[in-house]
N, C-alpha and C positions, 0 to 999 in steps of 0.2 A: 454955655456948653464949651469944652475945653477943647474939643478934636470931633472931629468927624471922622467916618470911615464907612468904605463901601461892605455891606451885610452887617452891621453892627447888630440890626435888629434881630439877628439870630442867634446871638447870643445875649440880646438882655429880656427881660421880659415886662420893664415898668420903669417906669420914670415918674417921680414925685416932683407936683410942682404949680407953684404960689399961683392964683389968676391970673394975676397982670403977666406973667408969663408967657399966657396967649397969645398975647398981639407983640410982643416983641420978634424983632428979626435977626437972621443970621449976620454977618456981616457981609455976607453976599448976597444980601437982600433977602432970600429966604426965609419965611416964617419957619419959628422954633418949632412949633408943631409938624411941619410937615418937614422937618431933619429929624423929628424924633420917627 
Protein backbone atom coordinates (compact mmCIF):
# COMPACT_ATOMS: atom_id res chain seq x y z
CA UNK A 1 0.00 0.00 0.00
CA UNK A 2 1.41 3.40 -0.93
CA UNK A 3 -0.44 5.98 1.51
CA UNK A 4 -3.12 5.71 3.80
CA UNK A 5 -5.82 8.30 4.46
CA UNK A 6 -8.67 8.88 6.74
CA UNK A 7 -12.32 7.75 4.61
CA UNK A 8 -10.37 6.50 1.86
CA UNK A 9 -12.96 3.79 1.95
CA UNK A 10 -15.51 6.04 0.54
CA UNK A 11 -14.19 6.52 -2.33
CA UNK A 12 -13.00 3.16 -3.47
CA UNK A 13 -14.99 0.40 -3.70
CA UNK A 14 -12.37 -2.87 -4.17
CA UNK A 15 -9.20 -3.85 -3.86
CA UNK A 16 -7.44 -6.79 -5.68
CA UNK A 17 -5.13 -8.75 -4.03
CA UNK A 18 -2.49 -11.95 -4.17
CA UNK A 19 -3.30 -14.43 -0.72
CA UNK A 20 -0.28 -14.01 0.95
CA UNK A 21 -1.38 -10.53 1.03
CA UNK A 22 -3.40 -11.38 4.01
CA UNK A 23 -1.10 -11.86 6.62
CA UNK A 24 1.27 -9.19 5.67
CA UNK A 25 1.29 -5.85 7.83
CA UNK A 26 1.37 -2.24 7.74
CA UNK A 27 4.33 -0.76 8.84
CA UNK A 28 2.76 0.13 11.80
CA UNK A 29 2.13 -2.98 12.47
CA UNK A 30 -1.31 -3.01 11.18
CA UNK A 31 -2.71 -5.92 9.16
CA UNK A 32 -3.17 -5.02 5.32
CA UNK A 33 -6.67 -6.10 5.77
CA UNK A 34 -7.79 -4.11 8.32
CA UNK A 35 -6.23 -0.60 6.48
CA UNK A 36 -7.98 -1.71 3.69
Amino acid sequence: MLFTIDGLGSFISGAILYEETLSWNHSDGESMVKKL
